[in-house]
Structure formats: structure tokens, C-alpha cells
C-alpha positions as YAML, in Angstrom:
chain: A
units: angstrom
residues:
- id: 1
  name: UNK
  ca: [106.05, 76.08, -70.44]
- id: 2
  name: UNK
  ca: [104.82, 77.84, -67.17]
- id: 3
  name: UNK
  ca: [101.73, 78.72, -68.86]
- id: 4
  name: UNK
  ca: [100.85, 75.59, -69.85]
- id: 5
  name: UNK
  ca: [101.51, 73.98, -66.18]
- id: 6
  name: UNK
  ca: [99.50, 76.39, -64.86]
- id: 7
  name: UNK
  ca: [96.87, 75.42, -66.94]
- id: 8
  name: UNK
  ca: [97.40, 71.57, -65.97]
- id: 9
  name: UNK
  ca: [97.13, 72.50, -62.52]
- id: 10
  name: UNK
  ca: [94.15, 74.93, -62.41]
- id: 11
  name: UNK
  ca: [92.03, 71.72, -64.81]
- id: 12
  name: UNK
  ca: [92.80, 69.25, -63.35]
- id: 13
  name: UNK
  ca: [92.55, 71.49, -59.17]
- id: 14
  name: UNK
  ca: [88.93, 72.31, -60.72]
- id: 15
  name: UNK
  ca: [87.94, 69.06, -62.09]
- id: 16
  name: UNK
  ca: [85.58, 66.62, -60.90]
- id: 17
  name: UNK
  ca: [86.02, 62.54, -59.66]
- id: 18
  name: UNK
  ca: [84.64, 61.78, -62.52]
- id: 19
  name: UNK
  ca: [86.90, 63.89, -64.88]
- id: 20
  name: UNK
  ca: [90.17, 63.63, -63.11]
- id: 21
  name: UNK
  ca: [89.65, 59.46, -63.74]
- id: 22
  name: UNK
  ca: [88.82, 60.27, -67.21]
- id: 23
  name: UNK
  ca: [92.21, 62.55, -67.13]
- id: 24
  name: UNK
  ca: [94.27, 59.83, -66.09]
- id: 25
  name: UNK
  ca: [93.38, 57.61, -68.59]
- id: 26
  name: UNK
  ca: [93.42, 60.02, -71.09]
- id: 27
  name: UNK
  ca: [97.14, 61.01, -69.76]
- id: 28
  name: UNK
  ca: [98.27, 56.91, -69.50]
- id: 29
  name: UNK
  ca: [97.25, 56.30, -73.24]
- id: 30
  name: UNK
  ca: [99.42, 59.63, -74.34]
- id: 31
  name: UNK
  ca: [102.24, 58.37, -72.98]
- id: 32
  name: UNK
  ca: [101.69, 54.67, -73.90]
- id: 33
  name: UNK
  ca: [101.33, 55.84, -77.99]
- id: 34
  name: UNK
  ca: [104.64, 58.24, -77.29]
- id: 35
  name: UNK
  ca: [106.63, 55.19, -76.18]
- id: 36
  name: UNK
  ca: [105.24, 53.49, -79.11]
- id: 37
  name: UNK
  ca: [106.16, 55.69, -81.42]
- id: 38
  name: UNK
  ca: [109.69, 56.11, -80.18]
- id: 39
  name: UNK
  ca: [110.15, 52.43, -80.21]
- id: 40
  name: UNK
  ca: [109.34, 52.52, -83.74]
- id: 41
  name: UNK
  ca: [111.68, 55.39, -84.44]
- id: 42
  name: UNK
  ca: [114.73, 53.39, -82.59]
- id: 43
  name: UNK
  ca: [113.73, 50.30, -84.34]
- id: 44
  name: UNK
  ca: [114.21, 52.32, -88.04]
- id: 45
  name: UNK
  ca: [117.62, 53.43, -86.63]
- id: 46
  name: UNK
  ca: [118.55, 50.21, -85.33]
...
């Protein structure tokens, strides 16, 4: 787990406008399909 924050940190330290946007939105639609997905697993349960 420490490795892979340290790996977060040193991309995203290193990374460009241009890429950190792109990073962002890459991040915001990752966690919009998770919820998703766990929605649909609480709606199979419910």
C-alpha cells in the first residue's frame, strides 16, 4: 500500500498541467463506475 502511494505521489509531483487534468478526470470516472457498480451490487441484495 505504501508502495503504491508513493508511486501516486512521485506521477502525479512529476506530471505536467496537461497530465495532472487528464489525471483527474481519469481519477473522477474511476470512482464514478465504482459507485456504480456498488449500487448495482446493493440493489441485487436489496
Amino acid at each position: 500500500m505504501g508502495i503504491m502511494a508513493g508511486a501516486v505521489t512521485y506521477t502525479i509531483s512529476s506530471a505536467t498541467t496537461r497530465q495532472k487534468n487528464k489525471i483527474k478526470h481519469s481519477t473522477g470516472k474511476a470512482i464514478r463506475a465504482m459507485g456504480d457498480v456498488i449500487d448495482g451490487v446493493t440493489g441485487i441484495f436489496n
